[in-house]
MARLUM-935823 format. One record per residue: residue number from 0; residue in three letters; x, y, z of N, C-alpha, C in turn. Coordinates in steps of 0.02 Angstrom, whole numbers, m for minus. Example, Ala and Ser with C-alpha at 12.3 -4.5 7.8 and 13.67 -1.06 7.14 Angstrom:
<vopas>
{0 'ALA' {660 m284 390} {615 m225 390} {660 m165 390}}
{1 'SER' {642 m112 354} {684 m53 357} {645 2 394}}
</vopas>
This chain:
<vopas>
{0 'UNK' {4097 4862 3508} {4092 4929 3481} {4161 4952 3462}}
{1 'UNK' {4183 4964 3389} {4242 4975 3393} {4258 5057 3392}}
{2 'UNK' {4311 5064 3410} {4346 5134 3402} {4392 5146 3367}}
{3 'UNK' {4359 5197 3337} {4396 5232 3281} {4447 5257 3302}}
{4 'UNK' {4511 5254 3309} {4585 5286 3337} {4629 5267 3291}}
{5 'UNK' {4682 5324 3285} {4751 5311 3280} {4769 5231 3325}}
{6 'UNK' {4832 5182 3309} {4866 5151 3325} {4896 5190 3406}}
{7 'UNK' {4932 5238 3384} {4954 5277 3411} {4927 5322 3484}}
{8 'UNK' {4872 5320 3461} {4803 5358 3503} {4784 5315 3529}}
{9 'UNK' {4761 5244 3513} {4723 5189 3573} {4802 5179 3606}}
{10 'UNK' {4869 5157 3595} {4892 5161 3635} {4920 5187 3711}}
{11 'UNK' {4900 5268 3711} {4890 5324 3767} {4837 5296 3781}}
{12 'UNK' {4781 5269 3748} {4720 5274 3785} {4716 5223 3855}}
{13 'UNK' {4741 5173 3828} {4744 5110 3878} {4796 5140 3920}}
{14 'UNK' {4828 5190 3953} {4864 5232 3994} {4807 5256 4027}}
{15 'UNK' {4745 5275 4025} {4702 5323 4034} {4671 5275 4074}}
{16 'UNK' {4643 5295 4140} {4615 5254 4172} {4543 5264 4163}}
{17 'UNK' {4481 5230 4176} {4416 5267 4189} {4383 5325 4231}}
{18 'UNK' {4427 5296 4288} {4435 5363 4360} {4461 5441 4335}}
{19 'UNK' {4502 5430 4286} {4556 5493 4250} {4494 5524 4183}}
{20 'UNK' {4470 5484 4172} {4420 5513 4112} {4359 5555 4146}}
{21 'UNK' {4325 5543 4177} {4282 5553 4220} {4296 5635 4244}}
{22 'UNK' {4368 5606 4256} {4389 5687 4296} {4392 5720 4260}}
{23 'UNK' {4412 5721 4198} {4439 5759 4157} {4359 5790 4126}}
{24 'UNK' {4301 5777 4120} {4256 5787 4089} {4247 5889 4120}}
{25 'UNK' {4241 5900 4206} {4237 5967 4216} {4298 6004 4173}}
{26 'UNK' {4350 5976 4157} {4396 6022 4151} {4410 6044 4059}}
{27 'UNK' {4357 5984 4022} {4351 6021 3969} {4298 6025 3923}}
{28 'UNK' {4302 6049 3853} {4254 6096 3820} {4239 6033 3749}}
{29 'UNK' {4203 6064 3730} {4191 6038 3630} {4218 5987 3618}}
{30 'UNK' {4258 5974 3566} {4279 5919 3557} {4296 5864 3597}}
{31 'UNK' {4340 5893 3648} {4366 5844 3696} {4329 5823 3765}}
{32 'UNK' {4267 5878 3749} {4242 5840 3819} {4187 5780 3775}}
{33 'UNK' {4172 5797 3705} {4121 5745 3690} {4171 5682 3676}}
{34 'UNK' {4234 5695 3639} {4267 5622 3631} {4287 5567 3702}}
{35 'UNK' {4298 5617 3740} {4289 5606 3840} {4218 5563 3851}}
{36 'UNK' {4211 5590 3835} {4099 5519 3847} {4140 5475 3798}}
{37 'UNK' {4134 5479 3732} {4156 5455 3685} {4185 5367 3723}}
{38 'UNK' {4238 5396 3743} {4294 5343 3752} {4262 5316 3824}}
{39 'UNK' {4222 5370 3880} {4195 5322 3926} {4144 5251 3912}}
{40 'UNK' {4086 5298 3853} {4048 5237 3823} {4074 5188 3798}}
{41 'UNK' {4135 5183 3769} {4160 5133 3742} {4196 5090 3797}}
{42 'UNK' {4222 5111 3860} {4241 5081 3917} {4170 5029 3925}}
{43 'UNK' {4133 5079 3959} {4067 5035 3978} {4049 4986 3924}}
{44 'UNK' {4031 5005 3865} {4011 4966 3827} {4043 4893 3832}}
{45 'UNK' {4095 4902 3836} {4162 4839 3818} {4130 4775 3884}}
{46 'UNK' {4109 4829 3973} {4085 4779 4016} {4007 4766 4013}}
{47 'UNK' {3977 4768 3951} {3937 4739 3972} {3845 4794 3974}}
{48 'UNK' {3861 4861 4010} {3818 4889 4018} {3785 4932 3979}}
{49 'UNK' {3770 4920 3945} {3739 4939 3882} {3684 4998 3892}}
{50 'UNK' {3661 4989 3923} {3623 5072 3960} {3646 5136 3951}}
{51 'UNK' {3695 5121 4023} {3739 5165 4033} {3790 5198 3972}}
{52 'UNK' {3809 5159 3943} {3859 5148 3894} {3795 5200 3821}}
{53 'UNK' {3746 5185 3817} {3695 5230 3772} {3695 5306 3796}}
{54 'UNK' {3685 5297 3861} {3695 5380 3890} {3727 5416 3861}}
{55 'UNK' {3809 5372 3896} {3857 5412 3870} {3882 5443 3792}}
{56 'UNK' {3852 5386 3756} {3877 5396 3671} {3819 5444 3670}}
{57 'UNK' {3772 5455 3691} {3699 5515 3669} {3724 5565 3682}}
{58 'UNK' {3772 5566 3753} {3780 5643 3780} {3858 5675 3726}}
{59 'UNK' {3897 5624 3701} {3960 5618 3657} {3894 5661 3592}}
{60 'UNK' {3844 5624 3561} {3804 5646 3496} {3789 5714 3522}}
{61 'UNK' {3779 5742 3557} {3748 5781 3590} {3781 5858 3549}}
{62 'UNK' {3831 5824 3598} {3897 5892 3603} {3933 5893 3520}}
{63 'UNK' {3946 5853 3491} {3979 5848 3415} {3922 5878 3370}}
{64 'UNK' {3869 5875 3400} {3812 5924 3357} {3811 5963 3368}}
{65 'UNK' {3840 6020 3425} {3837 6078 3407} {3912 6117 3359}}
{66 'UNK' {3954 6065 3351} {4019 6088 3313} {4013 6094 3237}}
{67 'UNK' {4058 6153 3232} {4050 6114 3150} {4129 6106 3119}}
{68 'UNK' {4162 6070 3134} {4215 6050 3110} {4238 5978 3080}}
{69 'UNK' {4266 5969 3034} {4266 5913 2992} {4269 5857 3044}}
{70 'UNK' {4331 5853 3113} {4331 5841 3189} {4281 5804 3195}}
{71 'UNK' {4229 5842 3214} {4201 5837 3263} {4139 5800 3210}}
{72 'UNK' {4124 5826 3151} {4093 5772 3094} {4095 5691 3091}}
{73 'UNK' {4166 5686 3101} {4167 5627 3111} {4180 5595 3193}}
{74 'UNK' {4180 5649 3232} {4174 5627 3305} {4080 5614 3296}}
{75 'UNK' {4043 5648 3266} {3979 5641 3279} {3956 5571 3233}}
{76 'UNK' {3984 5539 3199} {3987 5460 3153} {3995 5423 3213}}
{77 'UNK' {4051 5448 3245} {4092 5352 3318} {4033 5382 3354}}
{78 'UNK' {3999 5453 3358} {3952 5444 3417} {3892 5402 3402}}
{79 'UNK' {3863 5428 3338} {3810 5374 3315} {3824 5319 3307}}
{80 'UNK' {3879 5312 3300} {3902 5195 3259} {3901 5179 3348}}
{81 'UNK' {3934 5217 3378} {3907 5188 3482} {3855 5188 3482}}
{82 'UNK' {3780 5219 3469} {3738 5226 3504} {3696 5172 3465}}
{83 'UNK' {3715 5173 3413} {3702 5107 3371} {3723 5048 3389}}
{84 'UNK' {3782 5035 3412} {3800 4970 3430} {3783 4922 3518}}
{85 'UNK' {3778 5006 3553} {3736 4979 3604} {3642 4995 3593}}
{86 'UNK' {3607 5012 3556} {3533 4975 3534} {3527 4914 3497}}
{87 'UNK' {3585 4902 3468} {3599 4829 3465} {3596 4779 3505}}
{88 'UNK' {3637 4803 3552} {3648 4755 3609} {3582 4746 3655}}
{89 'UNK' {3540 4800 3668} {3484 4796 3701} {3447 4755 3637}}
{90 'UNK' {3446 4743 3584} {3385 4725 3553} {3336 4804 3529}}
{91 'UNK' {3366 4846 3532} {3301 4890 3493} {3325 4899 3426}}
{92 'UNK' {3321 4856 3371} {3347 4827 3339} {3318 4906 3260}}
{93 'UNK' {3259 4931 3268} {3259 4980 3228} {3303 5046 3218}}
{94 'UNK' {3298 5068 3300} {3324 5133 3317} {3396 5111 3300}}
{95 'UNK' {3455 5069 3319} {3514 5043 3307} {3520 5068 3233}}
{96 'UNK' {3470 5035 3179} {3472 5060 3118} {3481 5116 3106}}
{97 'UNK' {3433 5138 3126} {3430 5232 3103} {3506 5249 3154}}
{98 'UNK' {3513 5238 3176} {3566 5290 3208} {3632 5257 3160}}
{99 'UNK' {3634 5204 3161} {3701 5172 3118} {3694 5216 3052}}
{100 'UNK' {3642 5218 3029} {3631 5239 2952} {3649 5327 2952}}
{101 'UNK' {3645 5366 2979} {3660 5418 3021} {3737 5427 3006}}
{102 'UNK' {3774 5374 3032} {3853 5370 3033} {3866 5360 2978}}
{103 'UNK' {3847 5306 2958} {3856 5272 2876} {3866 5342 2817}}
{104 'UNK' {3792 5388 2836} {3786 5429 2798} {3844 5496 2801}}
{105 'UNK' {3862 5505 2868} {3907 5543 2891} {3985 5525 2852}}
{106 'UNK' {3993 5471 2866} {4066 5456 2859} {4058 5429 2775}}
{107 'UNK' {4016 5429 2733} {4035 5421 2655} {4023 5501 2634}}
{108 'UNK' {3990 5540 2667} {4025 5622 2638} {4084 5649 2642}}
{109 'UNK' {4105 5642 2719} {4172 5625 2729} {4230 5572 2672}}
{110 'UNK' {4198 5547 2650} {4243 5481 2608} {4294 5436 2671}}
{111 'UNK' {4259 5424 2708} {4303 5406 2768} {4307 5336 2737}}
{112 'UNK' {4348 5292 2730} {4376 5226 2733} {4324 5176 2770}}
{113 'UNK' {4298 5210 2835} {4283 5154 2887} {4187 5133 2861}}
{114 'UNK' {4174 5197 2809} {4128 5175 2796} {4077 5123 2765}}
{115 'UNK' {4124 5109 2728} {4097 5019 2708} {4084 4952 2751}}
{116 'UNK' {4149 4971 2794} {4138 4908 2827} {4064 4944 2886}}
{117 'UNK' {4054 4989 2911} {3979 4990 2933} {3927 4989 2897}}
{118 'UNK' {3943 5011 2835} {3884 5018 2781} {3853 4923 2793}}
{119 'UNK' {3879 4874 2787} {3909 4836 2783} {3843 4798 2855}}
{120 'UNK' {3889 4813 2893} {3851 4798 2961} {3791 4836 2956}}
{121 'UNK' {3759 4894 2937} {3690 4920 2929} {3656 4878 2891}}
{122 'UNK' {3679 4853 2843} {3611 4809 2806} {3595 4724 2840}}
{123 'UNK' {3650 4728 2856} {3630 4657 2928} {3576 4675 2970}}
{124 'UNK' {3580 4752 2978} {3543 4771 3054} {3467 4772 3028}}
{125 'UNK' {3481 4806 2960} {3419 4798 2916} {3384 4761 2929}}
{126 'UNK' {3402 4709 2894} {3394 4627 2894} {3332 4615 2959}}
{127 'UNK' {3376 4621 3019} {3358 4610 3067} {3277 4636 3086}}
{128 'UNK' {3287 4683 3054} {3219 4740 3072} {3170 4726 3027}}
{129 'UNK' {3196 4683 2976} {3141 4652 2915} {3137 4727 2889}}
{130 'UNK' {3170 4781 2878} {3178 4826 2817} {3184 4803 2742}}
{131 'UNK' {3165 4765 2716} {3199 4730 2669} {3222 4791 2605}}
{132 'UNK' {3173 4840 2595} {3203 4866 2537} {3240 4919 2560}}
{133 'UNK' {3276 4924 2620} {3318 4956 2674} {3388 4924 2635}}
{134 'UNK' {3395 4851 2653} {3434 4801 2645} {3460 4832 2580}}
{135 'UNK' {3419 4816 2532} {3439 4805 2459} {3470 4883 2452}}
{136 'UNK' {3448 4920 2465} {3468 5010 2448} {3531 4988 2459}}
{137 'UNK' {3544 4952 2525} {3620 4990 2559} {3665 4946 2541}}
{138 'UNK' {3638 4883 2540} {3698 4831 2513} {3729 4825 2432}}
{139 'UNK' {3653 4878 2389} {3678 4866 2333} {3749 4931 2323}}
{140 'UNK' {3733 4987 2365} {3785 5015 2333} {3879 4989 2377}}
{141 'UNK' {3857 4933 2449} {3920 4899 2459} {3960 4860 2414}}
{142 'UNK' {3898 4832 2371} {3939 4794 2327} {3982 4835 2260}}
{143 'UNK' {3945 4882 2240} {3980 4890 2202} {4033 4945 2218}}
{144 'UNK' {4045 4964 2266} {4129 4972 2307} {4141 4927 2330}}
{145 'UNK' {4134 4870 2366} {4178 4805 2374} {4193 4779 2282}}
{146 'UNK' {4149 4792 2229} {4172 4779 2161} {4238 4807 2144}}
{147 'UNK' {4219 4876 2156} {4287 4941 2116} {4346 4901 2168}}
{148 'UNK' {4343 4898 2230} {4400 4885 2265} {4422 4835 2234}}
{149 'UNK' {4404 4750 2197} {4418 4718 2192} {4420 4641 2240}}
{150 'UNK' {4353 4681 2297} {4346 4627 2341} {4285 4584 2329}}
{151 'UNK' {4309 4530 2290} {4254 4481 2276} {4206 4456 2345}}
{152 'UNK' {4250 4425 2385} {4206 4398 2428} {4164 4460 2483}}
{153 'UNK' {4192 4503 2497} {4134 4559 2508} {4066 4568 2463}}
{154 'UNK' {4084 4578 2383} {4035 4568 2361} {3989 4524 2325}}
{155 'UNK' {3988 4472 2343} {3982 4409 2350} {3945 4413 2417}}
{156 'UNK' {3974 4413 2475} {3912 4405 2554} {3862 4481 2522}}
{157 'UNK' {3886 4526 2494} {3828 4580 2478} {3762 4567 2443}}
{158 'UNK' {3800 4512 2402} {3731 4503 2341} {3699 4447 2357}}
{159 'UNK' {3726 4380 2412} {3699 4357 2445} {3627 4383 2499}}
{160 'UNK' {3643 4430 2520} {3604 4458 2576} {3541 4506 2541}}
{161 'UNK' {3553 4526 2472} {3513 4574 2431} {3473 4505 2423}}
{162 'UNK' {3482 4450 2372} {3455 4384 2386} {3418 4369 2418}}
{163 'UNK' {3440 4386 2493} {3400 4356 2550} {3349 4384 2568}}
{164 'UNK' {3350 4473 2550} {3299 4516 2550} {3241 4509 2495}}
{165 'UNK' {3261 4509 2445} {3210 4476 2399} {3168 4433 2399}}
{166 'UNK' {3225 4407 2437} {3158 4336 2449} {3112 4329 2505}}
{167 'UNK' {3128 4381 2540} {3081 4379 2605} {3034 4447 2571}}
{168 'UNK' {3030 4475 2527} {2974 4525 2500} {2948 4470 2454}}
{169 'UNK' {2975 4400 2444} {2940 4358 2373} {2945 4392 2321}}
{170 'UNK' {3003 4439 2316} {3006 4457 2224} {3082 4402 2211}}
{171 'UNK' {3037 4333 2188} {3085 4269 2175} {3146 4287 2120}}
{172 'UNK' {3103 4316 2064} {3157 4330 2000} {3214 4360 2026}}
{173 'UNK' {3215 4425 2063} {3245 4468 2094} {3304 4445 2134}}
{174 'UNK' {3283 4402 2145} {3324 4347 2225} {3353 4291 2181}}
{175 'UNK' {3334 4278 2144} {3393 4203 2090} {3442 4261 2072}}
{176 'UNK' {3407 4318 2021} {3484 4358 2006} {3526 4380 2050}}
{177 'UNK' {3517 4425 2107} {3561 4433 2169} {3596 4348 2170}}
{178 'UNK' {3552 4315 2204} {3609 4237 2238} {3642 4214 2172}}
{179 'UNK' {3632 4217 2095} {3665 4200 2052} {3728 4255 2043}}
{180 'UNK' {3721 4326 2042} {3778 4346 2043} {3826 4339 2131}}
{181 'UNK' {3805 4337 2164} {3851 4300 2213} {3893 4238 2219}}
{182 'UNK' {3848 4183 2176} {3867 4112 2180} {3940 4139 2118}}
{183 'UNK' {3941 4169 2056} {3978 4184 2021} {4038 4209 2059}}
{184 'UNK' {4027 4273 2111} {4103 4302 2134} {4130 4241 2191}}
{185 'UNK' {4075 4199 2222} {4107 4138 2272} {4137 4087 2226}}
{186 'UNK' {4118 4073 2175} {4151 4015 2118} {4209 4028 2093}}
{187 'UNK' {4216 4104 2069} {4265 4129 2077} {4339 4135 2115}}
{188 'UNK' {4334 4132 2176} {4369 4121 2218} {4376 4050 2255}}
{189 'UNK' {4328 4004 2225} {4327 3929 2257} {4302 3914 2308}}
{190 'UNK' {4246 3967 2347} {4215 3956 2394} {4154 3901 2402}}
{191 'UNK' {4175 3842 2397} {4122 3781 2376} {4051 3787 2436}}
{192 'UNK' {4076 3788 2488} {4011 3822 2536} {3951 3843 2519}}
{193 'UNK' {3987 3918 2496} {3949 3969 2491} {3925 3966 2402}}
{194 'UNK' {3947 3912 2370} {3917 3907 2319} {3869 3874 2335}}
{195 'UNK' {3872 3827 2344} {3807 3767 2375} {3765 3810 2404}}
{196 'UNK' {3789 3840 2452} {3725 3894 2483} {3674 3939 2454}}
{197 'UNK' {3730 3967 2394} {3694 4018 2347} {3639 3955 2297}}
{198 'UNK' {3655 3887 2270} {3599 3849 2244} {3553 3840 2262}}
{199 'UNK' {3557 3832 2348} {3509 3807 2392} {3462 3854 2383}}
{200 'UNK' {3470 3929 2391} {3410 3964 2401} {3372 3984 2347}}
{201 'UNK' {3421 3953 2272} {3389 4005 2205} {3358 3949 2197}}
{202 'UNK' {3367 3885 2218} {3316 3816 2215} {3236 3836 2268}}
{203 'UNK' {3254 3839 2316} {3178 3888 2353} {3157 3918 2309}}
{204 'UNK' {3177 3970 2272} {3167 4024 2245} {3109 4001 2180}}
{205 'UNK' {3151 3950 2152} {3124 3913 2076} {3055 3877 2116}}
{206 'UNK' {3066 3850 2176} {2999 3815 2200} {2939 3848 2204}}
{207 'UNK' {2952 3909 2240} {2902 3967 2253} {2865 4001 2172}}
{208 'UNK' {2918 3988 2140} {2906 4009 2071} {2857 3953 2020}}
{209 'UNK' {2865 3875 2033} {2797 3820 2025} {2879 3794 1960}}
{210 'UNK' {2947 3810 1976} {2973 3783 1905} {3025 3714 1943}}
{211 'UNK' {2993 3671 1950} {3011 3620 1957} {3080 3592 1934}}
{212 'UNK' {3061 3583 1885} {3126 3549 1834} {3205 3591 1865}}
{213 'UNK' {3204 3654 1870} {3243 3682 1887} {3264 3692 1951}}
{214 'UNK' {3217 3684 1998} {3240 3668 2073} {3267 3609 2072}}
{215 'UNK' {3242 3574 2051} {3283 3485 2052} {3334 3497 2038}}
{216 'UNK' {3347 3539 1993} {3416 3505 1965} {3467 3560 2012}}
{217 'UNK' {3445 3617 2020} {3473 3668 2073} {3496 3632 2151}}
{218 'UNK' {3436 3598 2177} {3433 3600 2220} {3508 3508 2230}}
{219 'UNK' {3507 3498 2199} {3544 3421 2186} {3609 3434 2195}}
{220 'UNK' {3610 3528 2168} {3717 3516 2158} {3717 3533 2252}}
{221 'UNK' {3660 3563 2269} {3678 3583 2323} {3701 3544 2381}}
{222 'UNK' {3646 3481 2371} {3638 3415 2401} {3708 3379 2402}}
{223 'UNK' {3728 3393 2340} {3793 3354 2335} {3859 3377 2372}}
{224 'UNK' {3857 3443 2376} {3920 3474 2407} {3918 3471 2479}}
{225 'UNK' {3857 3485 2484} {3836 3481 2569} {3849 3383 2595}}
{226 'UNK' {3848 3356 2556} {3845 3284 2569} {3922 3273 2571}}
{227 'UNK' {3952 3287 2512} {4024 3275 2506} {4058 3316 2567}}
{228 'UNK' {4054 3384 2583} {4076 3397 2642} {4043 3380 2716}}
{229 'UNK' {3983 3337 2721} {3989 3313 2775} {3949 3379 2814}}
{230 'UNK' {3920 3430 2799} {3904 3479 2810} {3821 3439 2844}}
{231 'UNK' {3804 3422 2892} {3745 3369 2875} {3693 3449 2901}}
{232 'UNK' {3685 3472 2938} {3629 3533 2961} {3617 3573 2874}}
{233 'UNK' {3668 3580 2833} {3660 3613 2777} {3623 3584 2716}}
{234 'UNK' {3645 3500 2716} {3640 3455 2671} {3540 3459 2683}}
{235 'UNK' {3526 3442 2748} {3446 3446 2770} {3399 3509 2722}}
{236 'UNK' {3438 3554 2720} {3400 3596 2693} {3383 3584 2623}}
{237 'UNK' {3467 3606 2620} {3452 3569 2545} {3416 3509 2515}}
{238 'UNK' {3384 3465 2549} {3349 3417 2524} {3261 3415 2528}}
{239 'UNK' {3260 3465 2603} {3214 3515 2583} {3170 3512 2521}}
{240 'UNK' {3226 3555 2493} {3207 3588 2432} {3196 3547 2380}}
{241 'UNK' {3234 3499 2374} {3245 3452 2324} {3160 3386 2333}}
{242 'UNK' {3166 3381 2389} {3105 3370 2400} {3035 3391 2381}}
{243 'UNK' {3026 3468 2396} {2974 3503 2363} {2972 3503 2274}}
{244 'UNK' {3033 3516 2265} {3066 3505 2200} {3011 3445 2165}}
{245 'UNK' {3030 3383 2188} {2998 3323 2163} {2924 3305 2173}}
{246 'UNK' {2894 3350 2220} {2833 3355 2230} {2779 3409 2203}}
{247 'UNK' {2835 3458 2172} {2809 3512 2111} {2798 3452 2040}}
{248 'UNK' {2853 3415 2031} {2853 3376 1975} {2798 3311 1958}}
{249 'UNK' {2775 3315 2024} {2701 3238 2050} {2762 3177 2072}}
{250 'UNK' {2817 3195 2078} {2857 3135 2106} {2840 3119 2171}}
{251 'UNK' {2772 3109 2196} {2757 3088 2260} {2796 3062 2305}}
{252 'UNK' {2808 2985 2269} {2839 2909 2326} {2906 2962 2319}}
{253 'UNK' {2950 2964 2271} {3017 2989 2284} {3027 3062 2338}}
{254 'UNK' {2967 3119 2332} {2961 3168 2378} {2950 3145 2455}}
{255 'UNK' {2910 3099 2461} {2905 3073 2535} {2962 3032 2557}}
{256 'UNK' {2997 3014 2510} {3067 2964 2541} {3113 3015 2543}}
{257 'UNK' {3127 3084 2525} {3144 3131 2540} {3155 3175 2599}}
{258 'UNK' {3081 3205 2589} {3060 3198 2657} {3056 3152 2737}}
{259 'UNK' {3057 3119 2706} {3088 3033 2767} {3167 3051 2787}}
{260 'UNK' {3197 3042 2753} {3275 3086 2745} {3287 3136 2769}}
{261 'UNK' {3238 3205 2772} {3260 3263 2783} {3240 3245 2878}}
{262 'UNK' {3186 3223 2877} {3136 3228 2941} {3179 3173 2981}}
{263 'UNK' {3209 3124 2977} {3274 3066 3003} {3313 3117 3036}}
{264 'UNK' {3351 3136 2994} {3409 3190 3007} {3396 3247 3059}}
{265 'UNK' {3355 3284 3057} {3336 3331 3110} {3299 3303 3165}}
{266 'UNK' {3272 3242 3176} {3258 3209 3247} {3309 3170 3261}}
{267 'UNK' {3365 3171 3228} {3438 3171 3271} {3471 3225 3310}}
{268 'UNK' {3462 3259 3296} {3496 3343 3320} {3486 3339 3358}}
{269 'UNK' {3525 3386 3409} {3495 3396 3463} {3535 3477 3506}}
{270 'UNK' {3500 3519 3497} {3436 3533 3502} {3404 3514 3456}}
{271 'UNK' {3341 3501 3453} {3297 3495 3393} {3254 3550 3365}}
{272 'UNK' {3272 3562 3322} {3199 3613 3259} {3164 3585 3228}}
{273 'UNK' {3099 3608 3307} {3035 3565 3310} {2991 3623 3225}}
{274 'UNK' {3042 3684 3228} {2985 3732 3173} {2996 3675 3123}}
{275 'UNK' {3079 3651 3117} {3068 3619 3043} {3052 3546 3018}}
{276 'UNK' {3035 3516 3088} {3003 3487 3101} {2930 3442 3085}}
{277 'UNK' {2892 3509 3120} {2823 3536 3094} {2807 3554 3018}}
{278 'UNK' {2875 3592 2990} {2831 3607 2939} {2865 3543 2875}}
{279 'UNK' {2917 3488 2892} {2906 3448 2843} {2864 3378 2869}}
{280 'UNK' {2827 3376 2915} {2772 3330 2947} {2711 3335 2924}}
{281 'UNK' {2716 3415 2917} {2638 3456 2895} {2653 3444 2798}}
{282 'UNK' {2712 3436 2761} {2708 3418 2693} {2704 3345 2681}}
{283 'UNK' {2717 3317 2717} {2724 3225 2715} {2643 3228 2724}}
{284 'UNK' {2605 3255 2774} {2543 3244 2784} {2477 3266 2709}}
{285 'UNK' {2517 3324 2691} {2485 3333 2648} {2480 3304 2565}}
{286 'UNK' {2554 3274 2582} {2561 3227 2521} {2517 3172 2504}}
{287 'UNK' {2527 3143 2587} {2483 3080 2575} {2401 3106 2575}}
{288 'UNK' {2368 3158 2592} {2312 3164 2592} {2299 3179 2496}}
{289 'UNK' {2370 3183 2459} {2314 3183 2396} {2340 3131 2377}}
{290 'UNK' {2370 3074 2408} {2359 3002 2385} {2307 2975 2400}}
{291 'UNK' {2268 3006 2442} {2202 2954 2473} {2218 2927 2542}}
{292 'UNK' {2283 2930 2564} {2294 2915 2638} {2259 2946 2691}}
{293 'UNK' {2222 2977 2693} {2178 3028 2727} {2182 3013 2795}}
{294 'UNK' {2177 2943 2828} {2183 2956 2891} {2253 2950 2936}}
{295 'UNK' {2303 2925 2894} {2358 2927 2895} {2365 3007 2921}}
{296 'UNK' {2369 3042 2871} {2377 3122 2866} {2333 3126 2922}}
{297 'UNK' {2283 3133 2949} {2240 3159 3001} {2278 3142 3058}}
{298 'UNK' {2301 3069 3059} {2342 3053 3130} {2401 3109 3133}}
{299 'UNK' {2455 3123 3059} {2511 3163 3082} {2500 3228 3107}}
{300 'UNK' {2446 3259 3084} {2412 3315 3081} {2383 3337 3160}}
{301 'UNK' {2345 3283 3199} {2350 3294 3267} {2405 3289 3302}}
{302 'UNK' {2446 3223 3283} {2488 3225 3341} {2517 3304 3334}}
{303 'UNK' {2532 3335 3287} {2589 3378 3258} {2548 3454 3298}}
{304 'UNK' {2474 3433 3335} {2444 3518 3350} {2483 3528 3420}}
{305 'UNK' {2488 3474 3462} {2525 3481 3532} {2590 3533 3530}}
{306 'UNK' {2633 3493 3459} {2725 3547 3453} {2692 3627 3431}}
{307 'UNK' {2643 3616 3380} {2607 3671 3356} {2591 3733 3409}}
{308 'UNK' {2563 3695 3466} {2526 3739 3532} {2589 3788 3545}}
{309 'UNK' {2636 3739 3584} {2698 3746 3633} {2735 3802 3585}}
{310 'UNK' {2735 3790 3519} {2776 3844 3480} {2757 3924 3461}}
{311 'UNK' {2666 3911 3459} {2631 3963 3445} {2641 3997 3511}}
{312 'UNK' {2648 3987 3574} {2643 3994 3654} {2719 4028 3657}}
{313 'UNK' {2747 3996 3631} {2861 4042 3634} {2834 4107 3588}}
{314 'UNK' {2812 4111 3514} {2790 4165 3488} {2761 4218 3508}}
{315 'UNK' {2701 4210 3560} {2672 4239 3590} {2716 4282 3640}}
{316 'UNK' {2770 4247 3668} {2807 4259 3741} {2846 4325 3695}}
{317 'UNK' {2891 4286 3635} {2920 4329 3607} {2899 4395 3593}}
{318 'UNK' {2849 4407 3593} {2809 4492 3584} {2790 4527 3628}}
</vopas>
């Protein structure tokens, strides 16, 4: 949870003991007794107790709401970006939102500086909460102040993540242009990674969409960079795709030797991702069932209900 201070100001602070804050809370008023929680929550927060540490930033929101000074405006932003950063930490992954967004909103009336970089962290939190057209609102207007500033790779991870939102609502068109103007500001700057990354998903994207020809060839530069750097967890995906790619096109034998490739590679890992696992076991199976392999496919298809059970059973736990 960071704190907003002067240089100057966290330096006294680390003078300040916890025992000394505490005390000080009877002896004062308004501002200073809410920035007093303020700086306790952020003590606590730092060990760990995230509870406690919510209290205190609520009872800090508390008091900065009844002020009305520019002060205490933005004392009432560090109170919400705390109370946000510890519902984070517990996992109440909505409320975190709304209260971050709260600050976000606070500190760009203000024109405060610090607001981007939370704006920033709110559409992650988004993310998290599966807000998706949450996401896109907030990241589109990061990017285009990480634009004016001149910070490519800010906006670049922005239009990445608008991308990522798109594609989890399935508006595909939507999601190639986002990850295409990202892959542009990462190319830009030579970020070979995060170019490959940005192919990889506008190649999903073209799959979901039935345009073959164009995932192949998408999905190939991705394959290649990820291969040349040795990137092997990234390269998997990407072949993934490239895979489906060839099986949009009726390239059967070449999609299943693909798939052979992708499915090799991840029963090396270890830990293993039995999800991804399952679900390129469950496309090999279905491949061969429109070759006529039918009982082939029936054998992968049972063995594959046992990982199926055990995984549906963690899902369950998870809720």
């Amino acid at each position: 949870m960071p704190i907003v201070d002067d240089d100057d100001e966290a330096g006294q602070d680390e003078l300040i003991t916890e025992e000394m804050l505490w005390d000080r809370i009877p002896e004062v008023e308004g501002a200073d007794r809410a920035s007093t929680y303020y700086e306790l929550s952020a003590r606590i927060y730092a060990r760990g107790q995230y509870d406690e540490a919510l209290a205190l930033a609520e009872t800090a929101r508390d008091i900065y709401f009844g002020l009305e000074t520019l002060a205490s405006s933005e004392g009432l932003a560090q109170a919400y970006s705390a109370i946000g950063y510890n519902l984070n930490q517990l996992r109440r992954m909505d409320e975190a939102a709304t209260a971050m967004s709260k600050a976000v909103e606070i500190l760009r009336h203000n024109k405060s500086p610090i607001a981007l970089e939370l704006a920033c962290t709110l559409g992650e939190w988004w993310f998290s909460s599966k807000k998706y057209d949450k996401v896109i609102e907030t990241m589109q207007e990061c990017a285009q102040e990480h634009l004016l500033d001149g910070n490519d790779i800010g906006a670049a991870n922005d239009f990445h993540l608008i991308g990522c939102a798109y594609r989890e609502l399935k508006r595909f068109d939507e999601a190639i242009g986002a990850f295409s103007e990202a892959r542009v500001l990462f190319k830009k700057i030579r970020e070979v990674i995060h170019v490959a990354r940005c192919d990889q998903k506008i190649a999903a994207c073209y799959v979901e969409l039935g345009k073959g020809d164009l995932a192949l060839e998408t999905a190939r530069k991705a394959v290649d960079v990820f291969e040349t750097a040795h990137d092997h967890r990234r390269e998997t995906f990407a072949l993934l795709e490239y895979g489906k790619a060839q099986i949009l096109l009726s390239l059967l034998t070449d999609g299943l030797t693909t798939f052979d490739q992708v499915l090799q590679t991840a029963t090396e890992e270890d830990p293993k991702d039995f999800e991804l696992i399952v679900d390129v076991e469950t496309r090999i199976a279905e491949v061969m069932r429109s070759q006529g392999r039918v009982s082939e496919a029936d054998e992968i298809l049972r063995r594959l209900a046992a990982v199926s059970d055990v995984l549906s059973e963690e899902d369950e736990d998870s809720h």
